[in-house]
C-alpha positions as CSV (number, residue, x, y, z in Angstrom):
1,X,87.8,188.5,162.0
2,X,87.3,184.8,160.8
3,X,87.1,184.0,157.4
4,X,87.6,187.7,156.6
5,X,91.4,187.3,156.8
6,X,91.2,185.6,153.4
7,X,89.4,188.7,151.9
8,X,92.1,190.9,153.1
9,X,95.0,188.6,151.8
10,X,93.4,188.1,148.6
11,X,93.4,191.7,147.9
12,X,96.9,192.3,149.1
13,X,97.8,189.7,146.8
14,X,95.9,191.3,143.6
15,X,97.4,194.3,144.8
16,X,100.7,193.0,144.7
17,X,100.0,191.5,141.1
18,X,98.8,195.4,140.2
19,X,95.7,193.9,139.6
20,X,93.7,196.4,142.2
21,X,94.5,199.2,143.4
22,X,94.1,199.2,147.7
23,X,93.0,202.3,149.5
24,X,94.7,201.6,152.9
25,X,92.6,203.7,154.6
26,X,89.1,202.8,153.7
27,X,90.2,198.9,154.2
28,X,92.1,199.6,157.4
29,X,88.7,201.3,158.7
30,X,86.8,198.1,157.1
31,X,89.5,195.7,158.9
32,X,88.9,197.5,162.1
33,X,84.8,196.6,161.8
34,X,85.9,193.1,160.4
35,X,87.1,192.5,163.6
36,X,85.2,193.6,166.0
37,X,84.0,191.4,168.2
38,X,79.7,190.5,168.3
39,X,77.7,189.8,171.5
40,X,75.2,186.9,169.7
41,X,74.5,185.3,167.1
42,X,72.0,188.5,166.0
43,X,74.7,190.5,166.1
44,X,76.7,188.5,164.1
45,X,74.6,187.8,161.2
46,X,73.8,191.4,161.0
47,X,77.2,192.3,161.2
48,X,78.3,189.7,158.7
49,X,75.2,191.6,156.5
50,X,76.5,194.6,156.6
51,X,80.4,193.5,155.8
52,X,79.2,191.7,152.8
53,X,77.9,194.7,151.1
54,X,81.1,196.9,152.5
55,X,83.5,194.2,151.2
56,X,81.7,194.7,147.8
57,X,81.8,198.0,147.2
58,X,85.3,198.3,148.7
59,X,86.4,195.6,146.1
60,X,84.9,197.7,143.3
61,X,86.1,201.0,144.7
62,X,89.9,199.8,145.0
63,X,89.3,198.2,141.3
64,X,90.6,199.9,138.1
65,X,87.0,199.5,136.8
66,X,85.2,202.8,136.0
67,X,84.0,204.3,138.5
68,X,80.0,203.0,139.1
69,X,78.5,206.5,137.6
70,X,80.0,206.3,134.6
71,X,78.7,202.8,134.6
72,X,75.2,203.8,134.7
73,X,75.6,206.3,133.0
74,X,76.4,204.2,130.3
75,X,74.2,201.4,131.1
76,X,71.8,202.4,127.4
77,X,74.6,202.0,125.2
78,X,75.7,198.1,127.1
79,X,71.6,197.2,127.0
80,X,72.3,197.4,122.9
81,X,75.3,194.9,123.2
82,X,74.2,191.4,121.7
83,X,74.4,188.6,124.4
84,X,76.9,186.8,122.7
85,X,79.3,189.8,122.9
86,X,78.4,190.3,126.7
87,X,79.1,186.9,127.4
88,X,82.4,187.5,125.6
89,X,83.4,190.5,127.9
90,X,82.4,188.6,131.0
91,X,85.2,186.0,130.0
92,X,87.8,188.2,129.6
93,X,87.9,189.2,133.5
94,X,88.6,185.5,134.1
95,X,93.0,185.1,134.1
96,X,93.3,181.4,135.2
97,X,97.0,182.8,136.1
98,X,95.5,184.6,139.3
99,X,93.0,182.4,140.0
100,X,95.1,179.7,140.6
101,X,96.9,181.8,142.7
102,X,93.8,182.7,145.1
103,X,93.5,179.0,144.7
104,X,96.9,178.1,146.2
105,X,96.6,181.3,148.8
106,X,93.5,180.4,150.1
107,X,94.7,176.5,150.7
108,X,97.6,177.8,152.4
109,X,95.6,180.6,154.8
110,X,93.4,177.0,155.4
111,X,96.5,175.5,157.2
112,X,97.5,178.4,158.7
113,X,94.7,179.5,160.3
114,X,94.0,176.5,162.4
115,X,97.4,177.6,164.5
116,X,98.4,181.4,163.7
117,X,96.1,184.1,164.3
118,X,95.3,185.6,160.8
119,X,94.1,188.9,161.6
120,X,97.0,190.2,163.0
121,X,98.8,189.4,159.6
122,X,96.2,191.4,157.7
123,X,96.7,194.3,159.4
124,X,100.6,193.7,159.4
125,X,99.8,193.9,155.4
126,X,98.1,197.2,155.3
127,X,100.3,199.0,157.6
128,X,103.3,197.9,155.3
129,X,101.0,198.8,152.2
130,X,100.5,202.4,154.1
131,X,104.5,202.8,155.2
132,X,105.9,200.9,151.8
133,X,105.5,203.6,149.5
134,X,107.2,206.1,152.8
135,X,110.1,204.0,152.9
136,X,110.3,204.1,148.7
137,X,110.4,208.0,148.7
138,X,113.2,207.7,151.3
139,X,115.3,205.2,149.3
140,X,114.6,207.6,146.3
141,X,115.7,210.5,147.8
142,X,118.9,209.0,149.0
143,X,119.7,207.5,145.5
144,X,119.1,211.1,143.7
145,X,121.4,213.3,146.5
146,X,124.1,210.9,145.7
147,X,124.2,211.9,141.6
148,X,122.8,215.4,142.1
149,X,126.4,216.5,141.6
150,X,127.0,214.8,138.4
151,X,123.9,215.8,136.7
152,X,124.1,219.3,137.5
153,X,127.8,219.2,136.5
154,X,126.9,217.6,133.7
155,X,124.1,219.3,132.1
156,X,122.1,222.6,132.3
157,X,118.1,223.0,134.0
158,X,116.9,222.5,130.2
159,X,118.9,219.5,129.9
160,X,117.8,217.2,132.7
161,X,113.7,216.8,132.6
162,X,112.4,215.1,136.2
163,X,111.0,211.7,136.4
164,X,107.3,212.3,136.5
165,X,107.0,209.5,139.1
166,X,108.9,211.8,141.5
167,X,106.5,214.3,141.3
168,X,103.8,215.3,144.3
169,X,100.4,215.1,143.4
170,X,100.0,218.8,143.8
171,X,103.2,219.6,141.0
172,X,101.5,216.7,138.2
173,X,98.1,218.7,138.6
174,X,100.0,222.1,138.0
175,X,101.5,220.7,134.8
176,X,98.4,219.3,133.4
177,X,97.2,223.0,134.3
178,X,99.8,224.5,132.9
179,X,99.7,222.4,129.7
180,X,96.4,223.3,128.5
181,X,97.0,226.6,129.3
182,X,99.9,226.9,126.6
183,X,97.9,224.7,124.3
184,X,94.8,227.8,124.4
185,X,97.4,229.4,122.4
186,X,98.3,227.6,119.7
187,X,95.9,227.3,116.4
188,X,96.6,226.4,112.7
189,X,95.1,228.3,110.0
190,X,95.2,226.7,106.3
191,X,95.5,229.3,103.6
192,X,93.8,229.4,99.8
193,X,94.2,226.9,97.6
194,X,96.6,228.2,94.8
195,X,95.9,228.5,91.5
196,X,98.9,226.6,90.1
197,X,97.5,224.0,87.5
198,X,97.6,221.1,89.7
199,X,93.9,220.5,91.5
200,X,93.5,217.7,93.6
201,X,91.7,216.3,96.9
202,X,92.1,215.6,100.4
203,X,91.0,212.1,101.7
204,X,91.1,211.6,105.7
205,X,90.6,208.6,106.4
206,X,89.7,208.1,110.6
207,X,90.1,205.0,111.9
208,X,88.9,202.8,114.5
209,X,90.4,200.8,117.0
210,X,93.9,200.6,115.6
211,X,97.3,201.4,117.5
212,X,101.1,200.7,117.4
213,X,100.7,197.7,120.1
214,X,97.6,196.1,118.1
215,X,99.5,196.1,115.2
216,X,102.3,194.1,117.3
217,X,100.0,191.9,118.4
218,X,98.2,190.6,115.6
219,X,101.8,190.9,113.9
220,X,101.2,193.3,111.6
221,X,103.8,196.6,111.7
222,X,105.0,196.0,109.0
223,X,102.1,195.6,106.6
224,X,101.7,196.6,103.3
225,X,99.4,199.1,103.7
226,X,101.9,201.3,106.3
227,X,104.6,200.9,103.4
228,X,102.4,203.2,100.9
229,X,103.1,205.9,103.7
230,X,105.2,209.0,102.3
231,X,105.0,210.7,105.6
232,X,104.7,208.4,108.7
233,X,104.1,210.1,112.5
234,X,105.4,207.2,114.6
235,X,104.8,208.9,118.1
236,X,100.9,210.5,117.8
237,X,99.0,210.5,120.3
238,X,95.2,210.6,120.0
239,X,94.7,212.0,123.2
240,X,91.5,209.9,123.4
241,X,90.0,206.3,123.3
242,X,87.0,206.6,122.8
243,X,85.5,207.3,119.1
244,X,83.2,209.9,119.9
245,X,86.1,212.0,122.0
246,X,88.3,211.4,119.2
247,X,86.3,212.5,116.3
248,X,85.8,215.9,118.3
249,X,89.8,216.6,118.8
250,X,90.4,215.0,115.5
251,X,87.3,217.8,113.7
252,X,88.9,220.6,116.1
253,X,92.7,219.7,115.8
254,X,93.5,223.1,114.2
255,X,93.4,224.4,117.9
256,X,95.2,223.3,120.7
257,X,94.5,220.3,122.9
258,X,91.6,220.7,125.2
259,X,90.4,219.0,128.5
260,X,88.1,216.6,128.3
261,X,85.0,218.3,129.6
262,X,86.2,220.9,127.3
263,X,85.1,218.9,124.2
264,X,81.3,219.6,125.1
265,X,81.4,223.1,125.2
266,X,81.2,225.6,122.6
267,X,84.4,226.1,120.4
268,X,85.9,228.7,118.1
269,X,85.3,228.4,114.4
270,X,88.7,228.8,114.0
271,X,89.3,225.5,115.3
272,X,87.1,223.5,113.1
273,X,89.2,221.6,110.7
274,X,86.9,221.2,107.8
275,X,85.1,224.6,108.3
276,X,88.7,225.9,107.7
277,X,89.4,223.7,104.7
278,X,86.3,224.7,103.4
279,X,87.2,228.1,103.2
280,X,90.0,227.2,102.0
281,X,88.3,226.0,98.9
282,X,87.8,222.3,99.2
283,X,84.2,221.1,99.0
284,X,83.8,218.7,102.3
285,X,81.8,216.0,102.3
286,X,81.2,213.2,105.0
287,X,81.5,209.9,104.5
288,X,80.7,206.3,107.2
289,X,80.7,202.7,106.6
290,X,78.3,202.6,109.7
291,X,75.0,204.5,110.5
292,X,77.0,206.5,113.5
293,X,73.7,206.2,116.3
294,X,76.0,203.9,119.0
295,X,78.2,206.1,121.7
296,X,76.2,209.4,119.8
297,X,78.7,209.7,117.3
298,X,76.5,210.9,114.4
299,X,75.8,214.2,117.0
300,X,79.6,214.0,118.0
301,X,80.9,214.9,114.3
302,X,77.8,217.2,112.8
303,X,77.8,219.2,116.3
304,X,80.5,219.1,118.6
305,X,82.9,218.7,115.4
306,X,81.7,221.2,113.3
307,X,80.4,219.2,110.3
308,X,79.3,221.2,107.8
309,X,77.3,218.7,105.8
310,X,75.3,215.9,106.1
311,X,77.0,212.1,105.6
312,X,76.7,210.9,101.7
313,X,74.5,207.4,101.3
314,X,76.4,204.5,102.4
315,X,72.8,202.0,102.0
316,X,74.0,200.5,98.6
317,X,77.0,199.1,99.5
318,X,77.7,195.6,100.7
319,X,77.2,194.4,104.4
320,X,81.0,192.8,105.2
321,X,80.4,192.6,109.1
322,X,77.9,193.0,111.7
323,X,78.5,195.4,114.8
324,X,78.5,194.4,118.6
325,X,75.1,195.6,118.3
326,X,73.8,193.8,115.1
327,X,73.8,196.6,113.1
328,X,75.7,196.2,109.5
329,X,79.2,197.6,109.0
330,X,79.8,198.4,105.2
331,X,82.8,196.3,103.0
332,X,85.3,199.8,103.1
333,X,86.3,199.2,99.7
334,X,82.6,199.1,98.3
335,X,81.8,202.3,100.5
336,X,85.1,204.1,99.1
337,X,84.4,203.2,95.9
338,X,81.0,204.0,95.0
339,X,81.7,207.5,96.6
340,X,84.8,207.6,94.2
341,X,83.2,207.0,91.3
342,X,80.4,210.3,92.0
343,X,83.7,212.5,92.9
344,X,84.7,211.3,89.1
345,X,81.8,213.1,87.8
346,X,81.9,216.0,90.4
347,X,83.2,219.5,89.0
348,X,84.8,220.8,92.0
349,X,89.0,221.4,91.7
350,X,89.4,220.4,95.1
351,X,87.4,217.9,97.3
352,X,87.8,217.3,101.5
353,X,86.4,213.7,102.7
354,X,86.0,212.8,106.3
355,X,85.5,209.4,106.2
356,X,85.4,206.9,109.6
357,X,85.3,203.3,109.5
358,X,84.8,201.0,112.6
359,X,85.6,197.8,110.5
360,X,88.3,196.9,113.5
361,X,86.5,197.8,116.3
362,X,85.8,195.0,119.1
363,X,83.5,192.7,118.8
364,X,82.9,193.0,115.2
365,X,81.8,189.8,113.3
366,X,82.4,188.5,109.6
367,X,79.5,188.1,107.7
368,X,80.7,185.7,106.1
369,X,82.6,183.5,108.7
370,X,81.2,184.8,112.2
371,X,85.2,186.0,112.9
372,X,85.7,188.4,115.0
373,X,89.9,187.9,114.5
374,X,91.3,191.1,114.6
375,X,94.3,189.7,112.5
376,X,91.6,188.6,109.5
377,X,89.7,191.9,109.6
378,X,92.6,193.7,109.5
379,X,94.1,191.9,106.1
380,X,90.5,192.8,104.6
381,X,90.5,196.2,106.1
382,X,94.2,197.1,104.4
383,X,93.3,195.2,101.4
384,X,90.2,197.6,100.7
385,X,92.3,200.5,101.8
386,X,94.9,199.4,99.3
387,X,92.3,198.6,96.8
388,X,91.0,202.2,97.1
389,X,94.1,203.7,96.7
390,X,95.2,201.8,94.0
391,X,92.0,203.1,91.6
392,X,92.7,206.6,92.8
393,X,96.3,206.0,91.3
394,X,95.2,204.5,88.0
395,X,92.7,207.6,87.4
396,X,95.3,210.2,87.4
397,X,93.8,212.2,89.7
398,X,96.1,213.7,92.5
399,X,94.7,213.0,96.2
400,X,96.4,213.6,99.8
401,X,94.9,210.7,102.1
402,X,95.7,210.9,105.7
403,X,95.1,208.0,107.9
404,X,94.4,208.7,111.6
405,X,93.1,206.2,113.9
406,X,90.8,207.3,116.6
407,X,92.6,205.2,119.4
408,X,93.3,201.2,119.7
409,X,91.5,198.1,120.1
410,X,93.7,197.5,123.4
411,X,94.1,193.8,122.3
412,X,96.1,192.8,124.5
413,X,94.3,194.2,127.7
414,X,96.8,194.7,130.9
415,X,96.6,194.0,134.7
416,X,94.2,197.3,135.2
417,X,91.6,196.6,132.2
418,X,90.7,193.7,130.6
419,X,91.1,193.3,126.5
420,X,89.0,195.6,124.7
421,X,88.4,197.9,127.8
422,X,89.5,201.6,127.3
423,X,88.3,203.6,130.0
424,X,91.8,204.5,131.0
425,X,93.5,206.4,128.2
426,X,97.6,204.4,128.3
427,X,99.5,204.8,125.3
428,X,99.5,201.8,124.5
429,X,95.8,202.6,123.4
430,X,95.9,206.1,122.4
431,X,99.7,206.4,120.8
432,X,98.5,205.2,117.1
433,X,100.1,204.9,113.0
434,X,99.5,208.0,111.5
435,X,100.3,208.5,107.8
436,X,100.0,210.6,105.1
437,X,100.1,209.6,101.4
438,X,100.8,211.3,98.4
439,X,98.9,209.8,95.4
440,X,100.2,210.8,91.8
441,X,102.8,213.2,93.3
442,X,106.4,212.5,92.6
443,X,107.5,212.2,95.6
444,X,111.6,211.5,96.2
445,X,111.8,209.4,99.9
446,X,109.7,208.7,102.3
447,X,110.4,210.0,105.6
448,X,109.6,209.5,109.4
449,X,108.4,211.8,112.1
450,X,109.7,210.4,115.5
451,X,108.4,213.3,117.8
452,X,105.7,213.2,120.3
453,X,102.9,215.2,118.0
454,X,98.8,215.3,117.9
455,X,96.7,216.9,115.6
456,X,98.0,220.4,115.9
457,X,101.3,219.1,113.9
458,X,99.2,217.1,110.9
459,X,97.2,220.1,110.3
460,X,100.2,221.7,110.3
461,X,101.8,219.4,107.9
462,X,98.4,219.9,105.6
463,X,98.4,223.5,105.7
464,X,101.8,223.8,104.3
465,X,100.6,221.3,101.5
466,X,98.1,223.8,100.9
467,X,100.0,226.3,100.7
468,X,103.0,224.6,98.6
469,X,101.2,222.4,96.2
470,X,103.5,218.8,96.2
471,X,101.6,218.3,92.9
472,X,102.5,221.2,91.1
473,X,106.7,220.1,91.3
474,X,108.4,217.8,89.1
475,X,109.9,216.4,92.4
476,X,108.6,216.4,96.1
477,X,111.6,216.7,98.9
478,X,109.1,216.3,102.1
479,X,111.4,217.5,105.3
480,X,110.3,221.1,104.5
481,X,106.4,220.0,105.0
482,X,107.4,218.2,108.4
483,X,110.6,219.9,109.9
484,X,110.4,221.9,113.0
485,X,106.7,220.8,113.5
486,X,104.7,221.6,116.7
487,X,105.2,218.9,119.7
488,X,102.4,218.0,122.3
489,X,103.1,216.4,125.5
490,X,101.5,212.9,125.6
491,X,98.6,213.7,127.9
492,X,95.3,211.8,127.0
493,X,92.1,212.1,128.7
494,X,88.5,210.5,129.2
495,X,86.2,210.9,131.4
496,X,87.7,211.4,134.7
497,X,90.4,209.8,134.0
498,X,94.1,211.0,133.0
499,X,97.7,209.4,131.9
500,X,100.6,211.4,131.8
501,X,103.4,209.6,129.4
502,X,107.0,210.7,129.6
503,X,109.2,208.4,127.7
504,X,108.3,204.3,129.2
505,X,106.8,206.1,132.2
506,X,103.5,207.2,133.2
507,X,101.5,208.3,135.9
508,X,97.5,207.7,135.9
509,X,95.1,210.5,137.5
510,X,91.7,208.7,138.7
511,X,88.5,210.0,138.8
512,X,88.8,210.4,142.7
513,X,91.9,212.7,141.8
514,X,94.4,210.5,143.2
515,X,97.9,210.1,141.3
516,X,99.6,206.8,140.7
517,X,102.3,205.2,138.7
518,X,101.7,203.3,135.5
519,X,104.2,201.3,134.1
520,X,103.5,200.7,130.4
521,X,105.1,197.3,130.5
522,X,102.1,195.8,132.6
């Protein structure tokens, strides 16, 4: 086997670090040719050919990277990057922390080698990979026949929900079956707009790249901007991170939560939120502070989302940063504005704005600095919001603004993806600050819903402000517009890819269809 011994151990040591994952079959099989002996030196050289090329594509395949279709199919979007970002992305996959310990392995497999046979330590390793997890489920098993008795003493069947890491392959893929096929049953429907005295507008403001462990990160949970909440969802779960994914479960969240390839197909009228707002009597218009052509998402919100009209003019406003592409991202507060000041002079009793702002995303760039801190574009991305609101307030007029993030910026990266990659969906990505705001409404206290919710419950939430106008009562008691709301399972989904959250644990479903515990603490 040679020098190939220090392949093998270097894996089993990123696998130990849950850096990789490590298919103990394929690499067994790869060990097995690894060692075979060759007859010459022809041999050999083609041999060592060939297990170059296997080694490669067995790295990548036991790899949490996306799996290598995806990549090409994706490979237009990366050709737009700007070098400087790529050469930013590149550097994030090097952690000195591991390479100094492939460093130090690799020193030590040198002095070893010379006396001990190496091999026969690899495949010591991958039989103890391949029996480990055997000898886990036993241990397991004994642990939970010891307190069986308690808990069923204890509690009752609805009492006592099982770990999710426990679970067979085969019983996770029946509850993501059964799941959906509850959620193809629930819808929200948003009634007239009464005709109590008290018009007003509905503001939704969608947000990228921003989540409960970004704001952590850069230090910023308790910021200003989350304070002007009146209603604040602290367990809501996009479901996606990706923005054009999002935009589509955000546009259809008066239905159910849908698979992934689900998004792309046809869907019921019913389910379009601002088709049913519309009929409610709220004039929609769409609002960007981009131009919406990267990832497709212009097509993503007028088609698959159900946008009934085309985005309003966003070319007068000022430039504030420049995209991963090079393409301008509009100041929010000079976008916001400028579309406030027309909805001043607009007729219409009630207005409905989508608006979506990547002014966080990754990769983003200050024109005025070259920054691309997320903690700085944050503080001018809540100082516009804040800004914005603060006009609406001073004109009187009475708004409901909703702010929903798409997904996160994944700041802080983890062992399976490096900062800023989102291909696998973990909460700490897709579990985001939603709020909702009353502006000019008295309202009494503000209030917090700690229940694991999507979109189904803040529609819900909206369509009973519809239907009980906050702005038509000297006095706004909120816990009957968010009591006994409908809960969703955290289950988010891209491409392939699938996390189940229950609580701190999760289990990730790869594209391959294999199940494997994720612990969110990585």
């Amino acid at each position: 086997m040679g020098w190939w011994s220090a392949y093998f151990f270097a894996k089993l040591l990123l696998f130990a670090g849950g850096y990789i994952n490590f298919d103990v079959w394929w690499n067994l099989l790869f060990a097995v040719f690894t060692a075979l002996p060759a007859r010459n030196d022809r041999q050999k050289f083609t041999k060592d050919i060939i297990a170059s090329v296997l080694s490669v594509v067995l790295l990548y395949h036991d790899s949490w990277l996306p799996p290598l279709g995806r990549v090409l199919s994706q490979a237009g979007a990366l050709s737009d990057f700007t070098l400087p970002y790529l050469m930013e992305l590149l550097g994030r996959f090097f952690n000195l922390k591991v390479v100094l310990q492939l460093i130090i392995m690799l020193a030590i497999y040198a002095l070893l080698k010379r006396k001990l046979r190496m091999a026969t330590f690899v495949f010591i390793g991958i039989f103890a990979v391949m029996l480990g997890p055997l000898f886990a489920q036993r241990v397991q098993a004994i642990g939970r026949s010891d307190t069986n008795a308690m808990v069923t003493s204890r509690a009752t069947s609805t009492d006592v929900q099982p770990d999710i890491r426990t679970l067979s392959a085969g019983a996770l893929n029946q509850q993501l079956k059964d799941f959906y096929a509850q959620e193809q049953h629930r819808q929200v429907r948003f009634s007239h707009v009464t005709a109590d005295g008290a018009p007003y507008d509905i503001i939704i403001l969608h947000v990228c790249s921003l989540s409960w462990d970004d704001l952590d990160d850069a230090g910023k949970r308790n910021d200003p901007l989350l304070q002007r909440f009146n209603v604040t969802f602290t367990h809501f779960n996009s479901a996606a991170s990706y923005s054009g994914p999002a935009a589509i479960r955000l546009l259809r969240g008066n239905c159910g939560q849908t698979e992934h390839k689900s998004l792309y197909d046809t869907a019921s009228p019913d389910c379009f939120v601002l088709n049913g707002l519309q009929a409610a009597g709220f004039v929609p218009q769409w609002l960007m502070n981009h131009d919406g052509h990267f990832g497709n998402f212009f097509a993503d919100v007028r088609d698959r989302g159900g946008m009934p009209v085309r985005p309003e003019d966003n070319s007068g406003a000022g430039v504030e940063q420049r995209s991963f592409d090079g393409t301008p991202i509009y100041d929010d507060y000079s976008v916001l504005s400028r579309w406030w000041q027309k909805r001043q002079q607009n007729p219409a009793e009630h207005v409905v704005l989508y608006y979506n702002t990547i002014s966080l995303h990754d990769g983003n760039k200050l024109e005025s600095n070259g920054s691309s801190d997320y903690a700085q574009r944050f503080d001018l991305f809540a100082r516009d919001l804040n800004h914005f609101m603060d006009d609406v307030q001073r004109s009187g007029r009475r708004v409901i603004v909703i702010v929903i993030p798409e997904h996160g910026a994944a700041l802080r990266g983890d062992r399976r993806q490096i900062q800023g990659l989102r291909e696998i969906p973990t909460a700490a990505i897709t579990h985001v600050p939603v709020g909702v705001t009353l502006i000019n409404a008295s309202v009494q206290s503000p209030i917090n819903v700690d229940v694991p919710i999507s979109y189904l419950a803040v529609n819900e939430v909206l369509s009973r402000l519809i239907a009980d106008n906050p702005f038509a009562k000297p006095s706004v008691v909120l816990d009957s517009y968010v009591s006994s709301l409908p809960q969703t399972e955290s289950i988010a989904e891209n491409e392939g890819t699938v996390v189940l959250s229950q609580g701190q644990q999760a289990m990730m479903r790869t594209p391959d269809g294999a199940w494997s515990a994720w612990d969110s603490r990585m």
